[in-house]
C-alpha positions in Angstrom: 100.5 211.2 -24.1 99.4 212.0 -27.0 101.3 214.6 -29.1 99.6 214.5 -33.2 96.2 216.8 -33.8 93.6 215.0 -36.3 92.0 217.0 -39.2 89.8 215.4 -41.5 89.4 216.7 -44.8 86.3 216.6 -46.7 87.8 216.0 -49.8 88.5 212.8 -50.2 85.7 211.4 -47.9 86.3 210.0 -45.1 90.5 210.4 -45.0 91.8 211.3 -42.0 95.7 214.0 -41.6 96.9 213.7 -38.7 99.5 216.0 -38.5 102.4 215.4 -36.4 105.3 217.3 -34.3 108.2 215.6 -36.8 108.6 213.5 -39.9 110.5 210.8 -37.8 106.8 210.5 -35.8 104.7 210.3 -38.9 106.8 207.8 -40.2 106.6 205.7 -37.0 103.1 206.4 -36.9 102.3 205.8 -40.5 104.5 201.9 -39.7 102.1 200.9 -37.2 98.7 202.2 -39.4 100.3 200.0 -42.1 100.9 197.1 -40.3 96.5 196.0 -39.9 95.5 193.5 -42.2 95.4 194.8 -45.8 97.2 197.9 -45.5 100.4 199.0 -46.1 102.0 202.7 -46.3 104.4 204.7 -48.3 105.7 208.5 -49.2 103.8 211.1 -50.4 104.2 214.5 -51.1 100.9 216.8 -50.3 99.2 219.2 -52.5 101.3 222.1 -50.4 104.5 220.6 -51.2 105.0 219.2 -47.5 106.3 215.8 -47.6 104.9 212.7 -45.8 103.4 209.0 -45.3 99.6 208.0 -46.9 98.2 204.2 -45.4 96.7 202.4 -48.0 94.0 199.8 -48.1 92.6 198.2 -51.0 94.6 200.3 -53.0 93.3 203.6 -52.0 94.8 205.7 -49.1 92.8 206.5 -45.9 95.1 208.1 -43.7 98.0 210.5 -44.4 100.5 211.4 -41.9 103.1 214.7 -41.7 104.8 216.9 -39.9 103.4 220.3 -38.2 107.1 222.1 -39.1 108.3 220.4 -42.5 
């Protein structure tokens, strides 16, 4: 069951938010995202001052993942 929404933002072209129910999620889900070949993850804090994980590849981040309630 799947229990993270997906936003993308414009932005940054083509990066993807998922926003998830808790930090302890994001962080498992932002482990598995940075486990493919080339890409690896770390913390981040977003523009709003919520905290969270970004997946890197190639040195620039595609995928960021946080919490709904931070």
């Amino acid at each position: 069951m799947c229990r993270c929404l997906a936003h993308a933002l414009v932005i940054f072209a083509g990066m993807t938010t998922y926003y998830c129910t808790s930090l302890e999620e994001a962080l498992r889900r932002a482990k598995l995202a940075g486990k493919k070949p080339g890409c690896y993850y770390g913390g981040i804090i977003l523009p709003g001052g919520r905290r969270g994980f970004a997946v890197y590849r190639n040195g620039k981040a595609f995928e960021q993942y946080t919490a709904i309630r931070a």
